[in-house]
C-alpha positions in Angstrom: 40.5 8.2 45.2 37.4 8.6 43.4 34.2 9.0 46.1 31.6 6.2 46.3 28.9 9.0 45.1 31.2 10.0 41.8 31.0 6.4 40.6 27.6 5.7 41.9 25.8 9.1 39.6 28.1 7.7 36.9 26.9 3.8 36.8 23.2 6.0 37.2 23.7 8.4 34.5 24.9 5.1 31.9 22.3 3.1 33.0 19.8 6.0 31.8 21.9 6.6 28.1 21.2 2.9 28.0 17.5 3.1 28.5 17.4 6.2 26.3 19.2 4.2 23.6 16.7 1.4 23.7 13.6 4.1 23.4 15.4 5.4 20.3 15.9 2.0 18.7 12.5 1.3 19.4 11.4 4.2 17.9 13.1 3.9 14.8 11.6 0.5 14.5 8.7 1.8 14.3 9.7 3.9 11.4 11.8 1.6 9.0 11.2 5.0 6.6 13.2 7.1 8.5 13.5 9.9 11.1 15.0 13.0 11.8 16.8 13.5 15.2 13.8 16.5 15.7 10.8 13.6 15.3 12.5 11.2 17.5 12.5 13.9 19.9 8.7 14.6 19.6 7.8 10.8 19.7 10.1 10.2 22.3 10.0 12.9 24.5 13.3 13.4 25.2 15.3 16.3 24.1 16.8 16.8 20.9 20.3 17.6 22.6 20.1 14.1 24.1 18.8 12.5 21.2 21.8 13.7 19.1 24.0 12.3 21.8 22.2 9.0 22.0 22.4 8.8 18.3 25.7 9.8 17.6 26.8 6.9 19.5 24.5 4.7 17.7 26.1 5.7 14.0 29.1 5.4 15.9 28.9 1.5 17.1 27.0 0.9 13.5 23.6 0.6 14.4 22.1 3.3 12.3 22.9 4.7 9.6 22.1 8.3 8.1 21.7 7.6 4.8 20.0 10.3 3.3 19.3 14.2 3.8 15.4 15.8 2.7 13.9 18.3 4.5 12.7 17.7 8.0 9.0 18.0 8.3 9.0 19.6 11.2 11.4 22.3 10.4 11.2 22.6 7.0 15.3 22.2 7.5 17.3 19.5 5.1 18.9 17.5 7.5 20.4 14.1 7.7 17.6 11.2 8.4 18.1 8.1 10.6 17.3 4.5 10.3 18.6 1.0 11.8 21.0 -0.4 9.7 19.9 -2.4 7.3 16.3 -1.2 7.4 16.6 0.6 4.0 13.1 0.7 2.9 
């Protein structure tokens, strides 16, 4: 039997990737241009572990796209850039 505290952190900890997910679309709205996982980060606050989380189940359920790679301008890296789908600018 699974303990009323084991299902209560995990309804908590979905209902916070939820509202992480929502920052990061709204984020990206903001930028119909593009973003690295490492600006969302900076603009969102969050961490760029959990932003790669977040976002990898974004591209996964199709609601953005990595569509090109360039260099990241914060770390001078060439890395894959995100948008919503169907932003392409």
């Amino acid at each position: 039997m699974i303990a009323d505290t084991s299902i209560n952190g995990y309804k908590a900890s979905m209902e916070k990737h939820e509202a992480q997910r929502v920052i990061i679309l709204r984020e990206l709205e903001k930028h119909p241009e593009g973003m690295t996982r490492r600006m969302l980060s900076r603009a969102t606050n969050i961490e760029t572990s959990t932003i790669s989380a977040r976002v990898n189940e974004l591209v996964k359920a199709q609601v953005v796209d990595e569509p090109f790679r360039d260099k990241c301008p914060i770390t001078n890296i060439e890395v894959k850039w995100l948008q919503i789908r169907g932003s392409d600018v």
